[in-house]
C-alpha positions in Angstrom: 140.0 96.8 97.4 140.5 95.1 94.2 138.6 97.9 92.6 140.3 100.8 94.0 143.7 101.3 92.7 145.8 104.0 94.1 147.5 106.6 91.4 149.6 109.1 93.3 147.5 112.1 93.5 144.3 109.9 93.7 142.5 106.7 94.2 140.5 106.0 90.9 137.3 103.5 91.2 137.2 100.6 87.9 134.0 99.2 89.1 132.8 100.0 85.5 135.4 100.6 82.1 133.3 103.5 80.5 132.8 105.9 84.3 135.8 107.8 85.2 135.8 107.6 88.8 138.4 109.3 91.2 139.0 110.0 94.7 141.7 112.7 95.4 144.4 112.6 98.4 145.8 115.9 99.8 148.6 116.1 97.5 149.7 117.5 94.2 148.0 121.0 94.9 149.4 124.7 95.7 147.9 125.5 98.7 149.3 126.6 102.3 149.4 124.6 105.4 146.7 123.9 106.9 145.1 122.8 103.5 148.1 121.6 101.7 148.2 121.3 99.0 145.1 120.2 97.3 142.3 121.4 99.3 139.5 121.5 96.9 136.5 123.4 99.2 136.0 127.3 98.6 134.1 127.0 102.2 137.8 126.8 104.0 139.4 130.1 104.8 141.9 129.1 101.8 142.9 131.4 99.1 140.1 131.3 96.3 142.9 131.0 93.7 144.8 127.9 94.8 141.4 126.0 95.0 140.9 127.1 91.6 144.0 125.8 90.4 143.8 122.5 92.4 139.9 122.1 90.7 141.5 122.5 87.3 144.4 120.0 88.8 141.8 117.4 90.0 139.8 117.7 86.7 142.6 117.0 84.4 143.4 113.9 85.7 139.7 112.6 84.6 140.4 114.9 81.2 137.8 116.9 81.9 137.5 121.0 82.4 135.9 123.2 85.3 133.3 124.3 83.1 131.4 120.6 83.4 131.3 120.3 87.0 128.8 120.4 89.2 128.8 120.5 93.0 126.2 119.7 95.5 125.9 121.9 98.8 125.9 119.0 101.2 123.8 119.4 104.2 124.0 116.2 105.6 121.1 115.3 104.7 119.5 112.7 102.1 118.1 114.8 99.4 119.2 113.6 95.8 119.1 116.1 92.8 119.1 115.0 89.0 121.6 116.9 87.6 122.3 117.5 83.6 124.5 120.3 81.6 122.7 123.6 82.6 123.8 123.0 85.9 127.7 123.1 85.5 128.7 126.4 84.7 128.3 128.0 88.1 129.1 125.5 90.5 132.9 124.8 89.6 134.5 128.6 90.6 132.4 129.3 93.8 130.3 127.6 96.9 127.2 129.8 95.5 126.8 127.8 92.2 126.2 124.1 94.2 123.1 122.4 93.7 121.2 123.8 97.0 120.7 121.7 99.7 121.5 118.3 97.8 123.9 115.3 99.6 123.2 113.2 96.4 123.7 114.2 92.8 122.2 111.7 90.2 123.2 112.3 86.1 122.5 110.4 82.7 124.6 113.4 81.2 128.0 112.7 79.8 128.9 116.4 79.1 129.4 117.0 83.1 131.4 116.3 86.1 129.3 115.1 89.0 132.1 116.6 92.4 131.8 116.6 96.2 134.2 117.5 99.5 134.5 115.1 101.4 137.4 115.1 104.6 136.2 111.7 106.4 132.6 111.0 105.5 131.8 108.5 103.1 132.3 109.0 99.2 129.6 106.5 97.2 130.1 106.4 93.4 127.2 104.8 91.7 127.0 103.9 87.9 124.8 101.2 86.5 126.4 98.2 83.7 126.5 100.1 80.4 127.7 103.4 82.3 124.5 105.6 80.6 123.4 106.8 84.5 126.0 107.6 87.5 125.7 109.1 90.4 127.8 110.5 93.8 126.5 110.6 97.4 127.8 112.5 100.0 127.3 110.1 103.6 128.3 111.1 106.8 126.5 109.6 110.0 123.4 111.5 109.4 123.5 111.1 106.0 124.2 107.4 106.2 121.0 106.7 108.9 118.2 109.3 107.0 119.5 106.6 104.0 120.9 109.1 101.1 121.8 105.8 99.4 118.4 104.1 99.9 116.9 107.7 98.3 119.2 107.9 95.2 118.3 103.6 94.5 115.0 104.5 95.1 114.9 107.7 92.1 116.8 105.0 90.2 114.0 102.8 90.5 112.0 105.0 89.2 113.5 106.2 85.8 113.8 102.1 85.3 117.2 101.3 86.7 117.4 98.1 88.6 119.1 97.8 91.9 120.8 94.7 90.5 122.5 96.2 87.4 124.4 98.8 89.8 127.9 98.7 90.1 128.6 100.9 93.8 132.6 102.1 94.7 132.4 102.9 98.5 135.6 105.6 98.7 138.3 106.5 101.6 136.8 107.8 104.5 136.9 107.1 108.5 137.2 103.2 109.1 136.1 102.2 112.3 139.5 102.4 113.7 139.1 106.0 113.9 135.9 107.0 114.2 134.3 106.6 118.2 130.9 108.1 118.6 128.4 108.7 121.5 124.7 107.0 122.6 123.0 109.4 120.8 124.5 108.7 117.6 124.4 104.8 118.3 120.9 105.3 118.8 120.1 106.6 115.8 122.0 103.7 114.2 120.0 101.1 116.5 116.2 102.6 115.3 117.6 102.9 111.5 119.0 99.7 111.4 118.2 97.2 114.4 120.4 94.7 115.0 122.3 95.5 111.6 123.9 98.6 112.8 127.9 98.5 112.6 128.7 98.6 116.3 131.5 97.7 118.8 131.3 99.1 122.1 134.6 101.3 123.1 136.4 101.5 125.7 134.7 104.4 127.1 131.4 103.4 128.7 128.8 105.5 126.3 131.1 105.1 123.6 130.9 102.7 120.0 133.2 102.7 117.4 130.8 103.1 114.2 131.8 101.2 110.9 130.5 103.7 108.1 131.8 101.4 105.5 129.7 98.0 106.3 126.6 100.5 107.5 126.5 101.8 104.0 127.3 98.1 102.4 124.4 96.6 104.0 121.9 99.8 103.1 123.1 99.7 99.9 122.2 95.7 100.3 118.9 96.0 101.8 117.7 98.6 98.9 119.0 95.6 96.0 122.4 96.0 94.9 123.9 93.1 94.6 127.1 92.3 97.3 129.4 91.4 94.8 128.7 94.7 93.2 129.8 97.2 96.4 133.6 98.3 96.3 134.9 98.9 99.3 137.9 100.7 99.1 138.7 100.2 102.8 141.2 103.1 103.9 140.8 105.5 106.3 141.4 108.8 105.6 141.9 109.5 109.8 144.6 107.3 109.8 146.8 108.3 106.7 148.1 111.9 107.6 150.1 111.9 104.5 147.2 111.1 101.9 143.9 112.8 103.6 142.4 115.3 104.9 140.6 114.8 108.1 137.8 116.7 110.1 138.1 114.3 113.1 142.0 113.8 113.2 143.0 117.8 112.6 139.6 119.3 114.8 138.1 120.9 112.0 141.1 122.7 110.4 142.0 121.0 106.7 141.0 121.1 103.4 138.8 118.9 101.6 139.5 115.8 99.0 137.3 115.4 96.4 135.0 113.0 94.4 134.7 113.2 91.1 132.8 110.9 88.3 131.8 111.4 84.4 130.1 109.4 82.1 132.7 109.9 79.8 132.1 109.1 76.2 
């Protein structure tokens, strides 16, 4: 965690000087309970203004403005968009302006905001030594085995960005404490990974408990970053009611914390 310091409203990522890097918690926002107070996500039945005012909230604390964000639609899937400043104007006031059907958002622009929701799946900031490209995945189980991480290393790759000069911040989401899951998802870990996948047999026959955090780490790994490189920030958002959001804890209703980066100049 030595990485990830925690600044009231938000954790912020200082894996490299020049990328601005947060992680919000739930708090220092005006909305209502179920989604107080900073819910973030115009796709909760929350009121459109207070997640405007929270954006503008969240954005401030990187200095930055709604007009340079963009969002990605996150389908749980591993698609990876290049994103520059054309993009931004649409995606920070409504779900409708997101970069369609991207879980990956990749950017060599310092004039935007690269965001996502995220309430327990994985946040994965990505920015290479000199801070000129950065990048944010969105990595839930699905996301995590179809290898959204593998995808963006692999577009990286090919605009001439080695593996090895990435710096990675994996964010707060579900720890393994938290998050049980059934043979069919274990199975899909087994054929993606082999005898790598993250894990422990649960109490209840059928039943793992699936370590997001290390199954991303050793992706991550396998595709060339180097170990010493991958920032684990290590807290769950399940198990801290008074920081996060959660899908699994609160059964689908809560807001959404979000991830933010810029290649600020």
């Amino acid at each position: 965690m030595a990485q990830w310091e925690h600044h009231g409203p938000y954790w912020k990522w200082l894996g490299v000087n020049t990328v601005q890097a947060i992680f919000t918690t739930r708090q220092g926002g005006i909305s209502d309970p179920p989604y107080d107070t900073l819910n973030l996500s115009f796709n909760m039945p929350d009121q459109p203004q207070a997640v405007l005012e929270n954006r503008t909230r969240a954005l401030s604390w990187l200095g930055a403005s709604l007009d340079q964000l963009v969002m990605a639609e996150q389908v749980h899937k591993a698609l990876v968009s290049w994103v520059g400043e054309s993009d931004a104007p649409a995606g920070a006031r409504s779900s409708a302006g997101a970069i369609s059907g991207a879980d990956g958002l990749l950017t060599r622009s310092s004039d935007i905001v690269l965001g996502m929701g995220f309430a327990d799946c994985v946040p994965i900031f990505l920015a290479d030594e000199a801070g000129t490209i950065g990048g944010l995945l969105h990595a839930g189980w699905r996301g995590t085995v179809q290898g959204v991480q593998v995808e963006a290393i692999a577009q990286l790759i090919e605009q001439g960005i080695a593996p090895h000069d990435l710096h990675v911040g994996i964010g707060p989401s579900i720890g393994p404490c938290c998050y049980e899951v059934d043979e069919r998802v274990a199975q899909a870990f087994r054929e993606a990974m082999g005898s790598d996948a993250p894990l422990v047999t649960s109490m209840k026959p059928g039943h793992y408990q699936l370590d997001l955090w290390t199954a991303n780490r050793r992706r991550l790994e396998q595709a060339g970053v180097r170990p010493d490189r991958i920032d684990v920030a290590g807290v769950c958002t399940a198990c801290h009611r008074d920081q996060f959001f959660s899908h699994r804890r609160d059964a689908g209703r809560t807001g959404r914390m979000g991830g933010y980066l810029w290649l600020k100049k």
